[in-house]
C-alpha positions as a Markdown table, in Angstrom:
| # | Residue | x | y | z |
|---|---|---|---|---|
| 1 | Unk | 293.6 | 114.9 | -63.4 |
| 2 | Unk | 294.9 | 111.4 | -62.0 |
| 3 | Unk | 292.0 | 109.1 | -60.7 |
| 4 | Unk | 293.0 | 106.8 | -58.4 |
| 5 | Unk | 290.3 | 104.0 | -57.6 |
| 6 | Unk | 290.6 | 102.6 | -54.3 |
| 7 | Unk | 288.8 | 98.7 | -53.6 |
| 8 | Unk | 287.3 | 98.7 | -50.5 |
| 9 | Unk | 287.4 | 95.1 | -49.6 |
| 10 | Unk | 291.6 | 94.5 | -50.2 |
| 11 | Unk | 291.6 | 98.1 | -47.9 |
| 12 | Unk | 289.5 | 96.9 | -45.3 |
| 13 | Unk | 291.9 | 93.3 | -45.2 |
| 14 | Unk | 294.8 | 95.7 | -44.9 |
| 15 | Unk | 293.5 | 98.0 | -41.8 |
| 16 | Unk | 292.4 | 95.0 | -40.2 |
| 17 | Unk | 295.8 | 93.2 | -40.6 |
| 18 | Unk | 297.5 | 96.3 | -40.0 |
| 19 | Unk | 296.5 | 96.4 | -36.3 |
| 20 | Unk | 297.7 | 93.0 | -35.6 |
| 21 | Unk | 301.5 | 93.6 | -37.9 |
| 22 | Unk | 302.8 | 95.7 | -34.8 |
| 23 | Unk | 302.7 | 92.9 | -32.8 |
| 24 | Unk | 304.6 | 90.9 | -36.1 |
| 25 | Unk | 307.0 | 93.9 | -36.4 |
| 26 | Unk | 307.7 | 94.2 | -32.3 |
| 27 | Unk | 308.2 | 90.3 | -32.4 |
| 28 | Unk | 310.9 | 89.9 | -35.1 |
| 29 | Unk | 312.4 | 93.2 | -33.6 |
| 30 | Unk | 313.2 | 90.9 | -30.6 |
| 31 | Unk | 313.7 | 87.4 | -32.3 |
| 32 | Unk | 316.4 | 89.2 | -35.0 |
| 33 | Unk | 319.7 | 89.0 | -33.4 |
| 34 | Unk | 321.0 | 92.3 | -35.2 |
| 35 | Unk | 318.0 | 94.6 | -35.0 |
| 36 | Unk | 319.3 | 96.5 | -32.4 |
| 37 | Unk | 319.1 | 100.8 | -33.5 |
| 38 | Unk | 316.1 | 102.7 | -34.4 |
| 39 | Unk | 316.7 | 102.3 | -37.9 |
| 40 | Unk | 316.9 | 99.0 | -38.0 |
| 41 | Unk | 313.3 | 98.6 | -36.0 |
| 42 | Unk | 311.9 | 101.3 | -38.7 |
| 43 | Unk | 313.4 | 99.2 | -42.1 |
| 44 | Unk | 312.1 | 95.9 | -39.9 |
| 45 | Unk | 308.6 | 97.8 | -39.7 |
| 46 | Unk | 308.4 | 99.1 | -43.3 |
| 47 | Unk | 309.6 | 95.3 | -44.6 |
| 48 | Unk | 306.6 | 93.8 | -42.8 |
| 49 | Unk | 304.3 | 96.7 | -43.9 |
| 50 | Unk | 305.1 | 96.0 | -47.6 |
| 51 | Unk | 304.9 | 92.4 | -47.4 |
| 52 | Unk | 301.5 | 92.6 | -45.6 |
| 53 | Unk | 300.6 | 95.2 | -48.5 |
| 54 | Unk | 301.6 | 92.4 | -51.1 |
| 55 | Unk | 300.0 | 90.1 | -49.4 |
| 56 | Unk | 296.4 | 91.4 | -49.6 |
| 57 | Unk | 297.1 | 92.3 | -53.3 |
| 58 | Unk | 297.8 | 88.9 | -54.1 |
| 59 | Unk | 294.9 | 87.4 | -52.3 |
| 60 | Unk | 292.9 | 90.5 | -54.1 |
| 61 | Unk | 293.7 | 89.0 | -57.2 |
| 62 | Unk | 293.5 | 85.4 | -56.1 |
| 63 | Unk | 290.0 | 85.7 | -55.3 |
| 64 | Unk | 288.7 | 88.2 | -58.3 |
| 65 | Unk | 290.8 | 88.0 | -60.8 |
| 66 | Unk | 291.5 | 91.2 | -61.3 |
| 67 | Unk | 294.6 | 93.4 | -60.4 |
| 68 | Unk | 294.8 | 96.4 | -58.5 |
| 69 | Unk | 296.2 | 99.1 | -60.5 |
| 70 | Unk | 297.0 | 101.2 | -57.7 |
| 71 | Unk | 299.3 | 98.8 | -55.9 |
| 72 | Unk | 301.8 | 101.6 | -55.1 |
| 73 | Unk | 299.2 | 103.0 | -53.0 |
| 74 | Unk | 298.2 | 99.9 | -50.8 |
| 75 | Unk | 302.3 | 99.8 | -50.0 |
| 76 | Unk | 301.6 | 103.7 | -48.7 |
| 77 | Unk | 298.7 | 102.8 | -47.0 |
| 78 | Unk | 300.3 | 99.9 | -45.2 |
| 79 | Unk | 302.8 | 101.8 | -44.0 |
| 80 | Unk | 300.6 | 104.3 | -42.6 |
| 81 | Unk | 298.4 | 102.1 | -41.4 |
| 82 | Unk | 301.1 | 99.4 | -39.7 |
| 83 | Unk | 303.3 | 102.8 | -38.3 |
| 84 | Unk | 300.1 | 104.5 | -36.9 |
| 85 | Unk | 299.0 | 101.7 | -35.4 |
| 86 | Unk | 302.2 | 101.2 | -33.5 |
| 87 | Unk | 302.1 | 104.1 | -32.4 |
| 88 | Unk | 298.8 | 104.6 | -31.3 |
| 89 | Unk | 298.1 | 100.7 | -30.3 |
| 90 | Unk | 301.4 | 98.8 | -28.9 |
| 91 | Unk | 303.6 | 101.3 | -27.7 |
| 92 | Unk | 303.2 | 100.4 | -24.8 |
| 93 | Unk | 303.3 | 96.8 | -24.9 |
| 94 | Unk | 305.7 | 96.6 | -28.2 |
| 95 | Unk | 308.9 | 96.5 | -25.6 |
| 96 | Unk | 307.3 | 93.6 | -24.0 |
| 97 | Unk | 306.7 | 91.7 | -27.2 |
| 98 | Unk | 310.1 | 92.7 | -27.9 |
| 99 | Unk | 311.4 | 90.9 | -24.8 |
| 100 | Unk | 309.0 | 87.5 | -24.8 |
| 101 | Unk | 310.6 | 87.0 | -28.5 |
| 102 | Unk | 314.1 | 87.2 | -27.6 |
| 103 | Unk | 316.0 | 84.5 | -28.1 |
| 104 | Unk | 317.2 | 82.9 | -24.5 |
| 105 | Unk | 321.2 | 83.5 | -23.6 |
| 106 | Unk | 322.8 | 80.8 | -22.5 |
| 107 | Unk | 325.7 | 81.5 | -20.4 |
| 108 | Unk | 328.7 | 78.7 | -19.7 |
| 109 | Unk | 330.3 | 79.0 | -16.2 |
| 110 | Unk | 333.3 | 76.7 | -15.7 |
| 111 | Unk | 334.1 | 75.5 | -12.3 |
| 112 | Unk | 338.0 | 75.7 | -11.5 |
């Protein structure tokens, strides 16, 4: 039987940051020039998911000394957590983001 241990405190960091990625992932789908197809917005939002997991496993370890076996599992849970929350949280106002992070267009109009 596999016994997986989970640390409450490094999980609670996580849910808590993973309602505030969306917002990350909707910015940089706007502020990247080539994310442009679904995919690319879903490999945008599983790269921030696993950094964020990272993240909190590294301040974890920072803080305790001790490393979290299990890390494979806070890389699961962050992608859950960030996807769900997306979902559920800032669909609606993900496209919006999206927009505000844009880079401006500047277009040159010559007089003849």
């Amino acid at each position: 039987m596999m016994d997986i241990a989970i640390p409450v405190a490094p999980l609670g960091v996580l849910t808590l940051l993973g309602f505030f990625a969306p917002y990350v992932v909707a910015a940089l789908n706007g502020a990247l020039p080539f994310v442009k197809k679904s995919w690319q917005k879903k490999a945008v939002s599983i790269v921030v998911s696993l950094v964020l997991a990272a993240l909190v496993v590294v301040l974890y370890y920072a803080i305790t000394k001790e490393p979290i076996t299990d890390w494979w599992l806070f890389a699961l849970l962050a992608i859950v957590i960030v996807n769900a929350s997306y979902a559920l949280v800032t669909r609606d106002s993900a496209p919006a983001v999206e927009r505000a992070a844009e880079p401006p267009v500047i277009v040159a109009h010559e007089n003849h």
